[in-house]
N, C-alpha and C positions, 0 to 999 in steps of 0.2 A: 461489123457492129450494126445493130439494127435502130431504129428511127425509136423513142421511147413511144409509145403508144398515144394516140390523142383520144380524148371524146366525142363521139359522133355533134353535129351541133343541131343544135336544136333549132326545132320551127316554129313561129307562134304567130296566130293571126294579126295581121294589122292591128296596131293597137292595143294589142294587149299588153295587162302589165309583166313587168318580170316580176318574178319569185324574189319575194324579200324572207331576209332569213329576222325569224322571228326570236332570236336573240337580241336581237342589235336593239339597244336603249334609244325608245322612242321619245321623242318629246312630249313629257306633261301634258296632260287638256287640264284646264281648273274645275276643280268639283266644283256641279248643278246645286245650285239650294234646293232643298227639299220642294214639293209641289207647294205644300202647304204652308210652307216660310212666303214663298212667293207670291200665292192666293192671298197670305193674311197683308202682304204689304200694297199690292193694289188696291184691296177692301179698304185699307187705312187710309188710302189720297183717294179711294173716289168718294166716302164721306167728308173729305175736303171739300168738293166739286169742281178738283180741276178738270181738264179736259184729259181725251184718251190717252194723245201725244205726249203732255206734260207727266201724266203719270208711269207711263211707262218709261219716259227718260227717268225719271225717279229712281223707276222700282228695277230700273235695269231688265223688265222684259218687251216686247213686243207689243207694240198698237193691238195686235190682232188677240194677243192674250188678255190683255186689257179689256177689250171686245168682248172676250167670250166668258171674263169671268162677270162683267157687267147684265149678261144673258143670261148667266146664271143665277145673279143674284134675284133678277127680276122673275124668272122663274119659279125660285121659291118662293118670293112676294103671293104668287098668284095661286101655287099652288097650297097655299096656307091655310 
């Protein structure tokens, strides 16, 4: 009787990942608000005049979003 056959085994460099089988039910990410739900809700607290910080715990994004739409707002100011 002979041995059933095996698979050669495979070699993969340090660190890399395995092969995941792209069946397998991944867990959910929560859908992104649109850009512009997002932009209109920082516009909305920074004519409050809170600060960067305050507004982005708010609006649920990033200081650094906060930032850049405050750059842009003043941007347009200027370029008006």
């Amino acid at each position: 009787m002979t041995p059933p056959q095996s698979r050669p085994t495979e070699r993969r460099r340090p660190g890399a990942k395995a092969h995941t089988d792209r069946r397998t039910p991944q867990p959910s990410k929560p859908a992104h608000r649109p850009v512009a739900e997002r932009r209109a809700a920082v516009e909305a607290l920074l004519a409050e005049g809170l600060s960067d910080r305050e507004i982005a715990r708010r609006a649920g994004v990033s200081p650094s979003t906060v930032s850049a739409v405050r750059k842009a707002q003043g941007a347009t100011k200027i370029g008006a």
